[in-house]
Structures are given as C-alpha cells and as structure tokens.
C-alpha positions in Angstrom: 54.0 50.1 97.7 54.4 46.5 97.9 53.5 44.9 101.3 57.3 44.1 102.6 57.6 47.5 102.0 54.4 49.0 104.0 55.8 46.0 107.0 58.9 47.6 106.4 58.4 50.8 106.9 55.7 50.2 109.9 58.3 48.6 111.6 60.9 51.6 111.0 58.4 53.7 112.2 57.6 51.8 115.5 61.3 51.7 115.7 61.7 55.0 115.7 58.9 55.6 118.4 60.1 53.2 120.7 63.9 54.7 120.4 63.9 55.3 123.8 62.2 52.9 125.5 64.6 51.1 127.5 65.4 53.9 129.3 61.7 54.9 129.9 61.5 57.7 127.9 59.3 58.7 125.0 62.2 60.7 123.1 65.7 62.4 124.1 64.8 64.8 126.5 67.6 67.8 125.2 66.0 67.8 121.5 64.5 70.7 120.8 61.3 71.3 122.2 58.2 73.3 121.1 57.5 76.1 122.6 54.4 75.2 124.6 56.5 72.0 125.9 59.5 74.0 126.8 57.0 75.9 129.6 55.9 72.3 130.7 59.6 72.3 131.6 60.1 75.8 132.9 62.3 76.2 135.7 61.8 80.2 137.0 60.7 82.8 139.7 58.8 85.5 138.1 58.2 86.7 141.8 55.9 90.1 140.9 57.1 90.0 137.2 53.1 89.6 136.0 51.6 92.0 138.4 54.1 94.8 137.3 53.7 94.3 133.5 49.7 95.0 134.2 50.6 98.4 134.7 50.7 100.6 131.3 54.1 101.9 130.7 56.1 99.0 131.8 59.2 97.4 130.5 60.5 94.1 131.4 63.9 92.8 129.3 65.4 89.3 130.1 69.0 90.1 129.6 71.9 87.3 128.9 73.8 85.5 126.1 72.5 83.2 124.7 71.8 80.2 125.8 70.7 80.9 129.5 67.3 80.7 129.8 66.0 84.4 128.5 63.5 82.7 126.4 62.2 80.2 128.9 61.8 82.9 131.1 60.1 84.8 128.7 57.4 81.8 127.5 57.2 81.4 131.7 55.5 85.2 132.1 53.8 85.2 129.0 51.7 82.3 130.2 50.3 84.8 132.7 49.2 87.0 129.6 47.8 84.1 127.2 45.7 86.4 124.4 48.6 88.6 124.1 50.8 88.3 121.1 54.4 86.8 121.3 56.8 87.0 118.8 60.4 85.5 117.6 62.2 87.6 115.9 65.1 85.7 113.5 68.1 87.5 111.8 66.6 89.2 108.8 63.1 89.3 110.3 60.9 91.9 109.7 57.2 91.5 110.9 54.7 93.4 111.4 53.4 94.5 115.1 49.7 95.5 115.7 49.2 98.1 118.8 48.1 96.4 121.8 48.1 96.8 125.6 51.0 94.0 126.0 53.7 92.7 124.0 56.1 90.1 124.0 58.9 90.1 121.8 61.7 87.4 122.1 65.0 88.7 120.3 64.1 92.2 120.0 68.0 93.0 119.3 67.5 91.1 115.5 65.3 94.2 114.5 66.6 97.5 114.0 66.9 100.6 116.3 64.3 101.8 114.1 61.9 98.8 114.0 62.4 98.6 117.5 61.3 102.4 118.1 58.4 101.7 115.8 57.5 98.7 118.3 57.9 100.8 120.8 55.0 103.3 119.8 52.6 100.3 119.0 53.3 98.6 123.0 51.4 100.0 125.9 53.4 97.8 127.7 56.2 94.9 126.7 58.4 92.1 127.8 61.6 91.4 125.5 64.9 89.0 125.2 68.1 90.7 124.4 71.5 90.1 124.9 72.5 93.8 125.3 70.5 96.2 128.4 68.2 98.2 126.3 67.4 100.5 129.4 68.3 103.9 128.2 66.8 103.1 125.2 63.1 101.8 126.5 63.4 104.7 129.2 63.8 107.3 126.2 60.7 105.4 124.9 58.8 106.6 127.7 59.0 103.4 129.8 59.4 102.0 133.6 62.2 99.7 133.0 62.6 96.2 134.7 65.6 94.1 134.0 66.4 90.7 134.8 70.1 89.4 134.4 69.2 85.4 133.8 72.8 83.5 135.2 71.8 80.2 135.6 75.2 79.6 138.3 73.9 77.3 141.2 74.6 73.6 140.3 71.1 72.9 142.2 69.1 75.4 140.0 70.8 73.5 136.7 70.5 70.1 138.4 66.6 71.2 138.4 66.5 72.3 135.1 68.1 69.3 133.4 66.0 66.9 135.1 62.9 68.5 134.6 63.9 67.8 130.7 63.9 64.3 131.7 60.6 64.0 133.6 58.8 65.5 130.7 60.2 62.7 128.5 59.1 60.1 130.9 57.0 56.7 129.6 55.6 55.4 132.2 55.5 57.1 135.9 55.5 54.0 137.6 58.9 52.9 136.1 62.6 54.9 136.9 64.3 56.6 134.5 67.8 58.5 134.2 69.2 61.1 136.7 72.0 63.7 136.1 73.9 64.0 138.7 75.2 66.9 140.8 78.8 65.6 140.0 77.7 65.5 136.2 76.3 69.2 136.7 79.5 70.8 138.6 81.1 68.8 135.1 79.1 70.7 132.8 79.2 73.8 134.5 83.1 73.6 134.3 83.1 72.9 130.9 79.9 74.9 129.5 79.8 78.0 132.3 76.4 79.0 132.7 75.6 78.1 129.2 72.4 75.8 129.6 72.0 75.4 126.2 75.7 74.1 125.4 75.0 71.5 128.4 72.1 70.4 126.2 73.9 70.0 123.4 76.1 67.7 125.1 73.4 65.7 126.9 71.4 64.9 123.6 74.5 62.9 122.3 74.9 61.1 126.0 71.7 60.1 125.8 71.6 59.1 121.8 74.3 56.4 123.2 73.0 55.6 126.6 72.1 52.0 126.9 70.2 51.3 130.4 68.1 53.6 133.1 71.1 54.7 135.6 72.5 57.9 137.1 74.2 60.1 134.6 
C-alpha cells in the first residue's frame, strides 16, 4: 500500500471513530449492542426473580412480542447466575443442551415441541423468552411456573430506557450530551406502541443526522 493510501485510510479510520464526537458520544447509542453491553444498559425489576430460580423445579418465561425487552430482562437475571449457560436460539437452530442445575434459553419458541421437551429433561431449573405462555406446557414438564408479561407502557419507564442507551455512549462525563424528551417518548409511543425496539430503529437514523448536543 502506498503511503497516501495508509494516510488515507488512517484518516477514514479516525473518521469513522470520531463519528460522533460533536455530540459527545463514542457511537450511535440505538446500534446494536453486544450482549454484555446491553446489561450495562438494562432497565428492569427482577424483584425475587433470582431467589426463586435457586429453587430446583422452577420455571421463569419472559412473555411478549418482540421487541419489548424479554431478552434484556433475560441477560438482567442471568447476571445473577454467571457460570450457567445461556443460549440464543435462531430460526433453524438446533443445539445441543448439556444437563445442568440452571438454564437460560432466549427464544425457546424457534425449537420444536420436541426439542423443547428434550430441554426440558436436561434443566433442573430454567429461565426462557417466548412470545407465546408456555405454562401448561412447562407445568406438564413437572415445573413451578413464573411468568412475566414485559409491556414497557409508562413514558417514564421508556424515557429511562432510551436514555440509558445514551449514557452508555457517552465521551466524556464532564461534557453534555443528547436527551429524549418525554414529548419525543409520548411521540414514539404513539407511533411504535410498546415496541422498544421499533423506537430504536427510529432513533438510530435521528441520531445518524443529528448535528449538535440538544434535547431530542
């Protein structure tokens, strides 16, 4: 490479870095995020959620559409339980699940009634995603059910969620940096519902575009 080129593509590079710097950010805070960022950002109550999945023959599900925050919530409790496995489960997915005290499986509805019965067997205890109540299902299994609807409708709760986003982007903590609004929120909320994930969707393109540090 010849050494316009290297200066070149240093200078794309640091570009590229420095993206969002006038608005004191280190990227666009509604990318997608990693998993172990996305609990740095983790709005939730898990209330007694980790003291009941201690005891053997417990079931916790996280029940929603998608979009709402099942998985966040899920990544939230599973911090509790660090050594046990968690797994995503994509369309078409089929892995392979060792027996162990506590399981965490995010998507369980992409497997099949008969992968998940097989799951089932192999979990003393397990905390799951779905979009559909799996009670009867897990209770046939021989499991205490626990089940959390996750509706994210309080324009506070969202408001918190959003701007945690935000703060975890952040340069430098001495300097401001965007705020969404309530007013923004109850905007969102009437066009995306309770759909958090749509609202980030739509935030990721305001902020591509958004050209100083001000209230959103």
């Amino acid at each position: 490479m010849s050494v316009s080129s290297t200066v070149h593509s240093t200078l794309h590079t640091a570009s590229l870095r420095l993206a969002f710097a006038h608005l004191n950010l280190r990227f666009n805070p509604f990318g997608e995020l990693p998993r172990h960022q996305r609990l740095l950002t983790a709005v939730v109550e898990l209330d007694d959620l980790p003291r009941q999945l201690h005891i053997a023959g417990t079931a916790i599900q996280f029940v929603a559409d998608h979009g709402r925050g099942k998985s966040t919530h899920l990544i939230a409790l599973h911090r509790c339980f660090p050594d046990s496995p968690y797994t995503q489960i994509h369309h078409r997915d089929k892995p392979r699940f060792l027996s162990t005290n506590i399981q965490f499986v995010d998507s369980i509805e992409n497997l099949s009634r008969f992968a998940r019965n097989r799951l089932y067997k192999r979990s003393g205890s397990i905390a799951l995603t779905t979009h559909r109540d799996l009670s009867m299902e897990l209770t046939r299994a021989g499991y205490r059910v626990i089940s959390r609807e996750i509706a994210q409708l309080s324009t506070d709760r969202i408001s918190a969620i959003l701007n945690a986003r935000i703060r975890h982007a952040r340069r430098n903590d001495a300097l401001p940096i965007p705020v969404i609004s309530n007013a923004t929120v109850k905007s969102l909320q009437d066009a995306c519902g309770s759909n958090i994930r749509e609202m980030e969707y739509r935030l990721y393109d305001i902020f591509q575009d958004l050209r100083e540090i001000s209230d959103v």
